[in-house]
N, CA, C and O atoms as a MOPAC input file, in Angstrom:
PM7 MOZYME 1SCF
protein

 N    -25.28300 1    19.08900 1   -15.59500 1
 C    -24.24600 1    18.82400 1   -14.64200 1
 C    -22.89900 1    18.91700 1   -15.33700 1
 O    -22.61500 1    18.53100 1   -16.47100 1
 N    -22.11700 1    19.51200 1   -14.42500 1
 C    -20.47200 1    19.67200 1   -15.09100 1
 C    -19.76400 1    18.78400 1   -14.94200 1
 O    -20.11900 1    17.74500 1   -14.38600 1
 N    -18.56600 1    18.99500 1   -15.41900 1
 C    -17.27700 1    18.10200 1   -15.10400 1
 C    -17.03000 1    19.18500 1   -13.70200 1
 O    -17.44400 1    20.33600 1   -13.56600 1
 N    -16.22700 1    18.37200 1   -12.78000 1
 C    -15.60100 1    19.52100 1   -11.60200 1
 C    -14.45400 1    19.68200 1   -12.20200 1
 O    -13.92700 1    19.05000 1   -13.11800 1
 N    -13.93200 1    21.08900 1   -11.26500 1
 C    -12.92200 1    22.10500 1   -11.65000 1
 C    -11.30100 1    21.19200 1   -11.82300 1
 O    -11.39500 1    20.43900 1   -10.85400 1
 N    -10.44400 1    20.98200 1   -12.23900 1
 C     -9.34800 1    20.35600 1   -12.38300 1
 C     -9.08200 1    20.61800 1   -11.39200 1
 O     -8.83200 1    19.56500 1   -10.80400 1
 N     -8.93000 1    21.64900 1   -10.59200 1
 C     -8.06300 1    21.60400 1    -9.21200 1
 C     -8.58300 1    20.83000 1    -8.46000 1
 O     -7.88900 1    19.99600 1    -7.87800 1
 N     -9.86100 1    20.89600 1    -8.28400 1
 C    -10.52900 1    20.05500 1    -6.61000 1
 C    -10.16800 1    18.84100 1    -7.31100 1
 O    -10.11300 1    18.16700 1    -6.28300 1
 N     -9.69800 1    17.49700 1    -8.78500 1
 C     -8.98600 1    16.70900 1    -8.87400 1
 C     -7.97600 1    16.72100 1    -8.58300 1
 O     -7.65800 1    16.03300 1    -7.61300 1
 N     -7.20400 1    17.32600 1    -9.11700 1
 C     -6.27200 1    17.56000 1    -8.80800 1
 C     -5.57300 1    17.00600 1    -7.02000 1
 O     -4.79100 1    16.16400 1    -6.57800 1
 N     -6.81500 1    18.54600 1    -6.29000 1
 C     -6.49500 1    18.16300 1    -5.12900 1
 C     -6.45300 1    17.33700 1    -4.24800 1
 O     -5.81000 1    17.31200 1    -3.19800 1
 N     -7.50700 1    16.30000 1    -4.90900 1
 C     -8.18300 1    14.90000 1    -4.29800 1
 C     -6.93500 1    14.15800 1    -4.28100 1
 O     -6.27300 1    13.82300 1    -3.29800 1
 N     -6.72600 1    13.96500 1    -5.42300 1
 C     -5.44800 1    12.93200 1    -6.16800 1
 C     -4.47800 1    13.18500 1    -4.94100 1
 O     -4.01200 1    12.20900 1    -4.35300 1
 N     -4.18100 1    14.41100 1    -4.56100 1
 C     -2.92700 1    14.53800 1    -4.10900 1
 C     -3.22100 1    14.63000 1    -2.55100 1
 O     -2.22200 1    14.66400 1    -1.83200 1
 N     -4.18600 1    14.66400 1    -2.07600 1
 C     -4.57400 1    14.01000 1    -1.03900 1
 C     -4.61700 1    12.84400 1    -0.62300 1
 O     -4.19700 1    12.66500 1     0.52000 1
 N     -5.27700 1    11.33500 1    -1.61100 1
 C     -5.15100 1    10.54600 1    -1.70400 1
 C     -3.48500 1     9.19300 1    -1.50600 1
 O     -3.21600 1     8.14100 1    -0.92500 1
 N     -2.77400 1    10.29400 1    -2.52700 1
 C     -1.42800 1     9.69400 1    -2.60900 1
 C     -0.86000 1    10.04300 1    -1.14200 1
 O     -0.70800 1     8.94000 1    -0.61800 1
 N     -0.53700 1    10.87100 1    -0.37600 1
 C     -0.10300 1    11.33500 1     0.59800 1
 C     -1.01500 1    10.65300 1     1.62600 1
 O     -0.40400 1    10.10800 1     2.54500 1
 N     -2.52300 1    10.56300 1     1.66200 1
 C     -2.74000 1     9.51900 1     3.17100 1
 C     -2.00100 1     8.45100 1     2.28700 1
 O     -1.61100 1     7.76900 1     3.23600 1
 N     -1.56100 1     7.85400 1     1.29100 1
 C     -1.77300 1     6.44200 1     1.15900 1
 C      0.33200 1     6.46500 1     1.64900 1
 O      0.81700 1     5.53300 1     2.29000 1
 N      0.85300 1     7.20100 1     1.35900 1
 C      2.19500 1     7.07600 1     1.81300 1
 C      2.41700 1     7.16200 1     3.36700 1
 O      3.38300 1     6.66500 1     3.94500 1
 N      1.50500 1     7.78400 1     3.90100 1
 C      1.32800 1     8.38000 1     5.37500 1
 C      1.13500 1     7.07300 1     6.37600 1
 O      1.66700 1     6.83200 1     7.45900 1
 N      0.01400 1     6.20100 1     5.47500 1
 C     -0.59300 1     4.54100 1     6.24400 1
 C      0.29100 1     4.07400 1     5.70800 1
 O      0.77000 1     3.53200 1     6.70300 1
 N      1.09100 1     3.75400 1     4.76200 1
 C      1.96700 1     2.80800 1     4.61900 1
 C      2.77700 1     1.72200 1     5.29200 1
 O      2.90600 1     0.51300 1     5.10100 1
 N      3.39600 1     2.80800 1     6.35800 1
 C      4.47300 1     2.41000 1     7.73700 1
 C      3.49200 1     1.48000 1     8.25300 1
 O      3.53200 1     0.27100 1     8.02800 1
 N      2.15900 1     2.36400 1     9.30700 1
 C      1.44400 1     1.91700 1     9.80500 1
 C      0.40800 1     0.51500 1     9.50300 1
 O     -0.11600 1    -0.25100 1    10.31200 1
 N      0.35900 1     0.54000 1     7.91300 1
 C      0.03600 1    -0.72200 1     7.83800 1
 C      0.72200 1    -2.26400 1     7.78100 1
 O      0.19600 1    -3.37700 1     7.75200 1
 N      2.02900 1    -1.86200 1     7.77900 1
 C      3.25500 1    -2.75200 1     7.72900 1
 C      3.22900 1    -3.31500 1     9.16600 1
 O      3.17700 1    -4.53100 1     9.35200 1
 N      3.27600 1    -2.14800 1    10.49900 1
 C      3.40400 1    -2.60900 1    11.56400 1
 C      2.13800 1    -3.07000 1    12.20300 1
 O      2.01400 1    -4.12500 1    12.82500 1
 N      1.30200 1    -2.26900 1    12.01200 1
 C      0.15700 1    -3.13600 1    12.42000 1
 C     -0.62800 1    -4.61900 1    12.03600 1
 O     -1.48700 1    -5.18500 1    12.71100 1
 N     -0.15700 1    -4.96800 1    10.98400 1
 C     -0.30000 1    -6.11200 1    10.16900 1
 C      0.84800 1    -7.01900 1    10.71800 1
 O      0.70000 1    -8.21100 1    10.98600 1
 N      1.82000 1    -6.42700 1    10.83300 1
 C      2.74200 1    -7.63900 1    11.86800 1
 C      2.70200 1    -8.01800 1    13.35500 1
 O      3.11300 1    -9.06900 1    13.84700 1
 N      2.04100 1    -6.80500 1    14.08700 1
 C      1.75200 1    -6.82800 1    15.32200 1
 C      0.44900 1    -8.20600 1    15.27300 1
 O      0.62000 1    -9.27400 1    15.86100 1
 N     -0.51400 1    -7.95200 1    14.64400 1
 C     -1.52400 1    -9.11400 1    14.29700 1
 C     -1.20000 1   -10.20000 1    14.26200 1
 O     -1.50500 1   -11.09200 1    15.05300 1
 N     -0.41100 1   -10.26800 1    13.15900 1
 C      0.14100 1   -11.63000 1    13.09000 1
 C      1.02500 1   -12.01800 1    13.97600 1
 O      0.55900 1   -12.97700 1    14.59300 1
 N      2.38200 1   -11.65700 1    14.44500 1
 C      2.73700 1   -11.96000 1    15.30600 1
 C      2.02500 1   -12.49200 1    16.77900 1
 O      2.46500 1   -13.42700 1    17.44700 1
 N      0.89700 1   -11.72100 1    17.09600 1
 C      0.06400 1   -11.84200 1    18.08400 1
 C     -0.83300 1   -13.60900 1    18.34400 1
 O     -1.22800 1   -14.02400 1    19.43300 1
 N     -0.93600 1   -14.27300 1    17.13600 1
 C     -1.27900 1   -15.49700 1    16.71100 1
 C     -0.51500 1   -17.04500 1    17.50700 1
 O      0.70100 1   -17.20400 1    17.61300 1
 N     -0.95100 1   -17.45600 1    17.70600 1
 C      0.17000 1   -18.96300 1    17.98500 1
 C      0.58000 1   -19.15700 1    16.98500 1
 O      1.78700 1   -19.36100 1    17.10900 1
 N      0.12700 1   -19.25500 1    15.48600 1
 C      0.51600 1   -19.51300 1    14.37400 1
 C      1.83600 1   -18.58000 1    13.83600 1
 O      2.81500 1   -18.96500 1    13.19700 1
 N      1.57500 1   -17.48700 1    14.22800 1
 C      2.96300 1   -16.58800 1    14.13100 1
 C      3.94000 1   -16.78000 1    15.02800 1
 O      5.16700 1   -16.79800 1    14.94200 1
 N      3.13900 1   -16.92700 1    15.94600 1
 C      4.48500 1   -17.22300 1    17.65800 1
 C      5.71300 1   -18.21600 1    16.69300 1
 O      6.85400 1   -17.96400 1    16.30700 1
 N      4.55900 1   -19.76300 1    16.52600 1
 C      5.28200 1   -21.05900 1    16.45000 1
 C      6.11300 1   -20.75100 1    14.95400 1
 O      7.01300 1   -21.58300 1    14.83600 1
 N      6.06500 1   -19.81900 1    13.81500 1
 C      6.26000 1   -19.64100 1    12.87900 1
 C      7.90800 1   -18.73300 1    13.31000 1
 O      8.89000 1   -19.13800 1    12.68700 1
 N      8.06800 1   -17.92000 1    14.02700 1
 C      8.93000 1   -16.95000 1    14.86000 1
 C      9.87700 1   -17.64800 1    15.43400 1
 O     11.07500 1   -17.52500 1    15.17800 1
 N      9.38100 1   -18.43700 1    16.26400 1
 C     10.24600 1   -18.99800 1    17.28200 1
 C     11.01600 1   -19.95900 1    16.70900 1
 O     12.23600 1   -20.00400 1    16.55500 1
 N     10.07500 1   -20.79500 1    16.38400 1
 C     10.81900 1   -22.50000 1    15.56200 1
 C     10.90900 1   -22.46200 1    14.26000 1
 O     11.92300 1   -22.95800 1    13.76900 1
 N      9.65900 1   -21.73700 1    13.15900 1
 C      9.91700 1   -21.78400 1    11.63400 1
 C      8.71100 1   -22.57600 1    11.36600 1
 O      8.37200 1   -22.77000 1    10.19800 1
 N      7.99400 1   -23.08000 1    12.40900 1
 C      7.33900 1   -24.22700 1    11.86500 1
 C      5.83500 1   -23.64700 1    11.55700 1
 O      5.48000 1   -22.61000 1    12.11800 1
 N      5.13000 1   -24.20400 1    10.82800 1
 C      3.81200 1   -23.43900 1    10.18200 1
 C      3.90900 1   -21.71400 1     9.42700 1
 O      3.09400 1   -20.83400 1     9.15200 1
 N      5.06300 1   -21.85500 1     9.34100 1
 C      5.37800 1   -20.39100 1     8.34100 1
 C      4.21400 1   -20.54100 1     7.01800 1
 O      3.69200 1   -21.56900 1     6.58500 1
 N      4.05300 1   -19.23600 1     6.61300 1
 C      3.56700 1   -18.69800 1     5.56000 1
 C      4.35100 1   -19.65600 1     4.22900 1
 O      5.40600 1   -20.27800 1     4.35800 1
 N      3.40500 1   -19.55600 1     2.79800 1
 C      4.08800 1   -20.31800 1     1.16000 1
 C      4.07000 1   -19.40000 1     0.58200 1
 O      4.29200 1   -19.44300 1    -0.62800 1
 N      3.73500 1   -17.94200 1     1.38100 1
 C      3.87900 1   -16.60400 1     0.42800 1
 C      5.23400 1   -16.56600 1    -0.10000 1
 O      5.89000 1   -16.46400 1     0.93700 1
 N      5.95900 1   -16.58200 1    -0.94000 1
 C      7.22800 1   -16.42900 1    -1.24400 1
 C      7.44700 1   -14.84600 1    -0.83200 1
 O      6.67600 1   -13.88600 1    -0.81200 1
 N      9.18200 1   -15.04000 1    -0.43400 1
 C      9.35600 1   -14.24700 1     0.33400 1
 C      9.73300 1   -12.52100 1    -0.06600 1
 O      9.73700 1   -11.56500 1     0.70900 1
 N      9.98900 1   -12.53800 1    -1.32500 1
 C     10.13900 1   -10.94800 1    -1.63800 1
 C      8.63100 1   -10.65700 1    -2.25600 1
 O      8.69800 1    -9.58500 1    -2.85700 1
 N      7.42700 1   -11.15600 1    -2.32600 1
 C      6.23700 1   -10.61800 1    -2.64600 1
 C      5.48000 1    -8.99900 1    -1.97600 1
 O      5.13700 1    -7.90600 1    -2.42600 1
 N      5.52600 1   -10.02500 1    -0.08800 1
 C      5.03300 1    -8.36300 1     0.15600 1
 C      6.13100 1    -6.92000 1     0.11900 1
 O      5.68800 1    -5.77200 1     0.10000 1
 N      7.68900 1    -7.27500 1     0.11400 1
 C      8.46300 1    -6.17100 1     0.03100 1
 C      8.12000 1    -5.76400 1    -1.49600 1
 O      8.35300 1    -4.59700 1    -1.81000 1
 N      7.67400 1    -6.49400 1    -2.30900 1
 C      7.68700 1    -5.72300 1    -3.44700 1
 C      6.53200 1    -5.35500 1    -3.50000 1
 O      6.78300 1    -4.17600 1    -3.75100 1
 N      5.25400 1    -5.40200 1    -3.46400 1
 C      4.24300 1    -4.60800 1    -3.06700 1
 C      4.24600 1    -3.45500 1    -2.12200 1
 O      3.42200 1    -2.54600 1    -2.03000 1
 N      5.32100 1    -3.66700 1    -1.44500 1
 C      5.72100 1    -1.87500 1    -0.31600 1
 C      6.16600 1    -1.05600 1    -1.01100 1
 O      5.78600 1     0.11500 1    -1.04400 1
 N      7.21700 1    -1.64500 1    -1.80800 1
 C      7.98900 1    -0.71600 1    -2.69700 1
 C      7.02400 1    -0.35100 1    -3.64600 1
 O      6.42300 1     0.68300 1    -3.35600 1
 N      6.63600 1    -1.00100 1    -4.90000 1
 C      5.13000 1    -0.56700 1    -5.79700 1
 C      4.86800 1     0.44500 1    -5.18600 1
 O      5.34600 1     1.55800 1    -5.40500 1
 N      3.60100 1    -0.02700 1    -3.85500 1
 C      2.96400 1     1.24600 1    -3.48900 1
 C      3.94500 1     2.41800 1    -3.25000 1
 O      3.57700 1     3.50800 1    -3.68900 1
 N      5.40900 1     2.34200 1    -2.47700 1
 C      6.17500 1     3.39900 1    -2.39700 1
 C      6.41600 1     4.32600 1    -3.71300 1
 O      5.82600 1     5.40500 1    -3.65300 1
 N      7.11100 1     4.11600 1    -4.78500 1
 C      7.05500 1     4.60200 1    -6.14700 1
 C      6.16100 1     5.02000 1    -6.48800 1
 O      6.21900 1     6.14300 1    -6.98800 1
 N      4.66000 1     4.21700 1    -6.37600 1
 C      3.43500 1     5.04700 1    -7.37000 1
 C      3.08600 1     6.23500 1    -5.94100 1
 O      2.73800 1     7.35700 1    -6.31100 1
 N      3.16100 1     6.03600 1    -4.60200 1
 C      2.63600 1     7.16700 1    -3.66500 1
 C      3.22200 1     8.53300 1    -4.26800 1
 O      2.62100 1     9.55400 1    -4.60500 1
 N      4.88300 1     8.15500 1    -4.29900 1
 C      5.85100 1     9.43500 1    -4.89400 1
 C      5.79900 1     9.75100 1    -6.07100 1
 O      6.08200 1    10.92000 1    -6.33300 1
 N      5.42400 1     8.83000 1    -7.18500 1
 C      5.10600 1     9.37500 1    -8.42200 1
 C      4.15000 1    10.24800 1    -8.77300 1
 O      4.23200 1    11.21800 1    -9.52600 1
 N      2.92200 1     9.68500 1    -7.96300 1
 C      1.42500 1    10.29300 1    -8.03200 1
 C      1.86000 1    11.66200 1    -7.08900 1
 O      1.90100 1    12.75300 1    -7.65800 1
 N      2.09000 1    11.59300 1    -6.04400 1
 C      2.67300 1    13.08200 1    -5.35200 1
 C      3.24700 1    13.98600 1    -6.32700 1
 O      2.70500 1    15.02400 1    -6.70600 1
 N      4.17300 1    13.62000 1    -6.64900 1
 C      5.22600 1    14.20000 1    -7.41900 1
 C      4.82300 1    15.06500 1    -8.90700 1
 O      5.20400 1    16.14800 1    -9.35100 1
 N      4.00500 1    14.17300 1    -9.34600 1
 C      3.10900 1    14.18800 1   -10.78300 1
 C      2.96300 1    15.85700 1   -10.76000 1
 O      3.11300 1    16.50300 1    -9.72300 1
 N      2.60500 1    16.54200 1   -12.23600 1
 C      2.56100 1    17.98200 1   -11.99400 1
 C      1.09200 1    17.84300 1   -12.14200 1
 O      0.50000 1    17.04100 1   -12.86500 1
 N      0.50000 1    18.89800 1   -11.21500 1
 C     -0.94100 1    18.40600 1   -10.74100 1
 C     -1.89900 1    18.59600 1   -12.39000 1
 O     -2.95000 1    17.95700 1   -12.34300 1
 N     -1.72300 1    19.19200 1   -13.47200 1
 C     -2.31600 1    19.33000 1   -14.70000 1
 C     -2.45100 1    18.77400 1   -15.77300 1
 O     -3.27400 1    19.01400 1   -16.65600 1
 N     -1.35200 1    17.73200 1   -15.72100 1
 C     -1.26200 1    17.35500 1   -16.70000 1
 C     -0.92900 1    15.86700 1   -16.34700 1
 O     -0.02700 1    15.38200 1   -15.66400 1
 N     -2.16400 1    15.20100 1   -17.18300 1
 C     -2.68700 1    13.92900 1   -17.48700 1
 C     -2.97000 1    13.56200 1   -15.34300 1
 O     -2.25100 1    13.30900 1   -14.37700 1
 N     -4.41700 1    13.76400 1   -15.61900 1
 C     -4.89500 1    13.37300 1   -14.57500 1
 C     -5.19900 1    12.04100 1   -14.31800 1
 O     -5.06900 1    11.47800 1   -13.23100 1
 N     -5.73800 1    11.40300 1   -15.68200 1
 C     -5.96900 1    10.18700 1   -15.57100 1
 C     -4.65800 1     9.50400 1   -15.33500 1
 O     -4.83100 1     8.53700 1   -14.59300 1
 N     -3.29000 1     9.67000 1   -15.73000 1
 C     -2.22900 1     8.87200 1   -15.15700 1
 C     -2.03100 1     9.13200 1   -13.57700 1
 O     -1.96700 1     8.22200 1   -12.74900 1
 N     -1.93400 1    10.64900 1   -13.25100 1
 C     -2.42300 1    10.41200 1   -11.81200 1
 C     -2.61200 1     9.57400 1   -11.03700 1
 O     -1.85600 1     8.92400 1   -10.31500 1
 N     -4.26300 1     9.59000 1   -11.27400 1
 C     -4.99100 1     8.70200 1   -11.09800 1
 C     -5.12100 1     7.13700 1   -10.88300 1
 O     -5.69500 1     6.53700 1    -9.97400 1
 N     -4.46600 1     6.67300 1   -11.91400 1
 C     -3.59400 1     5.59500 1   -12.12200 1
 C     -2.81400 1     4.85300 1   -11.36300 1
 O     -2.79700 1     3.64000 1   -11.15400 1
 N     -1.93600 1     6.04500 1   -10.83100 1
 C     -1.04800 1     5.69000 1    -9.96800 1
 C     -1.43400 1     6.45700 1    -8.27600 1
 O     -0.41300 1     6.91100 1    -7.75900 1
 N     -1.98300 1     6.53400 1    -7.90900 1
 C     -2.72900 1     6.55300 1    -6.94400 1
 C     -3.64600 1     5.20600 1    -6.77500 1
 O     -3.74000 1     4.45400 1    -5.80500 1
 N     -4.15500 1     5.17100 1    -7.78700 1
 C     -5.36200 1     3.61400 1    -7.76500 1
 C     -4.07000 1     2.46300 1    -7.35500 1
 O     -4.17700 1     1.59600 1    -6.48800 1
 N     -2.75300 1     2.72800 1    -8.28100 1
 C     -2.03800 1     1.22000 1    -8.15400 1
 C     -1.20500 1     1.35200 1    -6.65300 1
 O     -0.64000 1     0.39700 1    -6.12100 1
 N     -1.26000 1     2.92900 1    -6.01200 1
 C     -0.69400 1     2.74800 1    -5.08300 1
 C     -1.44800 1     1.76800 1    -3.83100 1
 O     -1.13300 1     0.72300 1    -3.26300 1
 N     -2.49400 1     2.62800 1    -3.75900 1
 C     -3.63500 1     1.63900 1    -2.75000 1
 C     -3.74900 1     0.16900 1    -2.72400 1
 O     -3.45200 1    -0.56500 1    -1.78100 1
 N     -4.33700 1    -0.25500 1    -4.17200 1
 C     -4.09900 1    -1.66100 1    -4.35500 1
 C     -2.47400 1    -2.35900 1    -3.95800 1
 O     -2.36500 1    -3.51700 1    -3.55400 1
 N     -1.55800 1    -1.64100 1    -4.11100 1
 C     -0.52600 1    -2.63200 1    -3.70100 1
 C     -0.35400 1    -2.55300 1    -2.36200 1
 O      0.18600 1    -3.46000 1    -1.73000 1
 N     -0.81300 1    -1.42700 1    -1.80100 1
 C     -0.62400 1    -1.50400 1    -0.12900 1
 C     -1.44100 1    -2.25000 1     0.17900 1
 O     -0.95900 1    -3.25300 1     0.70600 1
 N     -3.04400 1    -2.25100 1     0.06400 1
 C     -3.76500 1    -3.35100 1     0.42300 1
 C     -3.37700 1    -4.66000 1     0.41200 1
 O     -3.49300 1    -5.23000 1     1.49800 1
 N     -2.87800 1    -5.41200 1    -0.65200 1
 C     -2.45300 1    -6.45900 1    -1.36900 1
 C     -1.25400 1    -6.79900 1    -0.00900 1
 O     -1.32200 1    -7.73200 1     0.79100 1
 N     -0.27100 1    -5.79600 1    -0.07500 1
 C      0.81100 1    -6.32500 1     0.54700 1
 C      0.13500 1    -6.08600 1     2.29200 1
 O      1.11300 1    -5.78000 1     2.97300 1
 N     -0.67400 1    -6.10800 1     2.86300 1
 C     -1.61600 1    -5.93400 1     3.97300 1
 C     -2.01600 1    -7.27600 1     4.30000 1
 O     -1.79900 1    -7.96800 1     5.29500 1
 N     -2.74400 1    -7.51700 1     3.07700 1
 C     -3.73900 1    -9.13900 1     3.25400 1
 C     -2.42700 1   -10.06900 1     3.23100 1
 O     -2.51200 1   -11.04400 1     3.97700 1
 N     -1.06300 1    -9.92300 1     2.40600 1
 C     -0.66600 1   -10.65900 1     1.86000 1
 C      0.49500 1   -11.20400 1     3.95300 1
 O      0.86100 1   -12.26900 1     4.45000 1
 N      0.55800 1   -10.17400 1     4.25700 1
 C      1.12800 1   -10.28800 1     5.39000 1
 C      0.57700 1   -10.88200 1     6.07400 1
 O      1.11300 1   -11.94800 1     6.37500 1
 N     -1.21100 1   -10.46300 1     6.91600 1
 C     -2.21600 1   -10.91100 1     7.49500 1
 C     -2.12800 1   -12.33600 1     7.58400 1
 O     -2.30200 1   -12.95800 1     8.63200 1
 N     -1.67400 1   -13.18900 1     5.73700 1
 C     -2.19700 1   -13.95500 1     5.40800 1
 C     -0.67900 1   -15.10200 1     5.75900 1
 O     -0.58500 1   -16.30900 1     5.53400 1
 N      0.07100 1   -14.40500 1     6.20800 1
 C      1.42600 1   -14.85500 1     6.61500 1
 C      1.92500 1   -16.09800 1     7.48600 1
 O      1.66000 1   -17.26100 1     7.18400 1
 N      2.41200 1   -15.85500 1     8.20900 1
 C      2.79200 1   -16.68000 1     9.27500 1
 C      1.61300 1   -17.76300 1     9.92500 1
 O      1.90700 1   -18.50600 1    10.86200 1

């Protein structure tokens, strides 16, 4: 059995980074639509009261993370050093996820 061809990595990678910049938006708003949707978010909205102890620049900085590594990993020249790629594709996902739950986990 082989290693596969650098390109079909290549191409994965750069598939990967691009859905993960693509859901980005969408996971921001749909994760607030959720929560918002809650009494716990309502009463958190309206009055303040039962708010989230997430401190408050956590999930913007997990948007941004994932934003930088989506465009880095895009950006990356597809040949050289795949495993950093890679890397940054892996850290893009994880911080979108992260900043997902971290919202979910909000209000």
């Amino acid at each position: 059995m082989s290693a596969p061809p650098p390109h079909s990595t290549a191409r994965f990678l750069t598939v990967w980074s691009v859905a993960g910049l693509v859901l980005l938006p969408p996971t921001v708003v749909v994760a607030w639509i959720a929560v918002l949707s809650t009494e716990r978010g309502s009463l958190c909205l309206l009055y303040g009261e039962q708010c989230s102890g997430v401190p408050d620049g956590l999930a913007p900085g997990f948007f941004v993370t994932a934003l930088v590594a989506g465009v880095l990993a895009t950006a990356w020249p597809r040949t050289r050093w795949p495993s950093a790629r890679f890397g940054a594709v892996a850290v893009q996902w994880l911080a979108m996820l992260t900043m997902g739950v971290l919202i979910l986990s909000g209000p």
